[in-house]
C-alpha positions as YAML, in Angstrom:
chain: A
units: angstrom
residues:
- id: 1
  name: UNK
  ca: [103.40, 109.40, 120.30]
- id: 2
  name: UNK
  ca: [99.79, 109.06, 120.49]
- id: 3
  name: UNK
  ca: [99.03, 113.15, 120.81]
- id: 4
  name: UNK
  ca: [100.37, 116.27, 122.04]
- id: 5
  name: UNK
  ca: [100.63, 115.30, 125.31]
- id: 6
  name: UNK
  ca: [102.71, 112.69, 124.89]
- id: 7
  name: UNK
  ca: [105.08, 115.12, 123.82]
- id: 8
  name: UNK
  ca: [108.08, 117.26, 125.11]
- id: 9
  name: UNK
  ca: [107.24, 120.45, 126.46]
- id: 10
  name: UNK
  ca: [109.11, 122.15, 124.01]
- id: 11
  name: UNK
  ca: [106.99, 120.71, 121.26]
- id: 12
  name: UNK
  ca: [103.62, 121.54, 123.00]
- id: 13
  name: UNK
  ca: [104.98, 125.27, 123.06]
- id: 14
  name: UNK
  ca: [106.63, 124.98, 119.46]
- id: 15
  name: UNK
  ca: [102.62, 123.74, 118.56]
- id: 16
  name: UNK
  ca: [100.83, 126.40, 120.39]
- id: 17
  name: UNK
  ca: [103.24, 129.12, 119.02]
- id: 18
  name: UNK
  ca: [102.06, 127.88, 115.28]
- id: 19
  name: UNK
  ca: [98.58, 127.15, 116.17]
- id: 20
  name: UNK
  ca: [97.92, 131.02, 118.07]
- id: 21
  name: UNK
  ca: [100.77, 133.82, 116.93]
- id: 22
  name: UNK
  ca: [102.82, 132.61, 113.46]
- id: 23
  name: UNK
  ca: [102.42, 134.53, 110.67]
- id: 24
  name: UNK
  ca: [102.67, 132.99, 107.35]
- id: 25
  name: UNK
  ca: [106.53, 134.01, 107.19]
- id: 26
  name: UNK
  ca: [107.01, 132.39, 110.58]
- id: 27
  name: UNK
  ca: [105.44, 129.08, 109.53]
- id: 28
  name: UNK
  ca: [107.27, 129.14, 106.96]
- id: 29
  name: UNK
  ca: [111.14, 129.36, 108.76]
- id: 30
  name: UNK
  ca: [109.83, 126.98, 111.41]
- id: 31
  name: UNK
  ca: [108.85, 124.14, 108.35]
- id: 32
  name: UNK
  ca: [112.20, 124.34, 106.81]
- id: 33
  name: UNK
  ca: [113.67, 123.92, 109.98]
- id: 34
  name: UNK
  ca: [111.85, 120.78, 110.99]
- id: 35
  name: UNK
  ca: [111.88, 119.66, 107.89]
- id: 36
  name: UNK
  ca: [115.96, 119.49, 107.66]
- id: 37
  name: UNK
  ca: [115.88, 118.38, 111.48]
- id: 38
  name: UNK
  ca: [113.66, 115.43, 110.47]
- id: 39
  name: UNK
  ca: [115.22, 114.52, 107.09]
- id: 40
  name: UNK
  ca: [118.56, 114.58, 109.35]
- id: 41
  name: UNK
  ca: [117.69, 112.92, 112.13]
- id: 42
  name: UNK
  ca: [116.37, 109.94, 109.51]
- id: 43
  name: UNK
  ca: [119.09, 109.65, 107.36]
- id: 44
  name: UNK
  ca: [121.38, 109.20, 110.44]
- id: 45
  name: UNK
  ca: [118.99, 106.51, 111.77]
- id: 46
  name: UNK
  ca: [118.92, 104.43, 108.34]
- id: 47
  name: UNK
  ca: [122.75, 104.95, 108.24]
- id: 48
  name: UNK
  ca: [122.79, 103.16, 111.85]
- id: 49
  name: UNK
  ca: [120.39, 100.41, 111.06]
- id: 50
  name: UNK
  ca: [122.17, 99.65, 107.55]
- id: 51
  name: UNK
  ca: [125.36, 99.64, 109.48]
- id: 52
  name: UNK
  ca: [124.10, 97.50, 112.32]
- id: 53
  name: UNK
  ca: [121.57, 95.34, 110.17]
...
């Protein structure tokens, strides 16, 4: 995806939300939970490729 609105609406909202309102405690919950989304969402992905490849 090239920019934002190439995106899902639900991440041009999740980016606005961060970008205008989130407090520092905010940012914070909404990183970790990306950040274990992501990590998941990869390892299942190199898991398929190894298994496939």
């Amino acid at each position: 995806m090239k920019n934002l609105n190439d995106c899902p609406k639900t991440i041009k909202k999740t980016a606005r939300y961060i970008l205008q309102d989130a407090d520092l405690e905010k940012l914070e919950q909404i990183e970790d939970i990306l950040n274990k989304c992501i990590n998941q969402r990869k390892a299942k992905l190199i898991k398929q490729s190894e298994k496939n490849g």
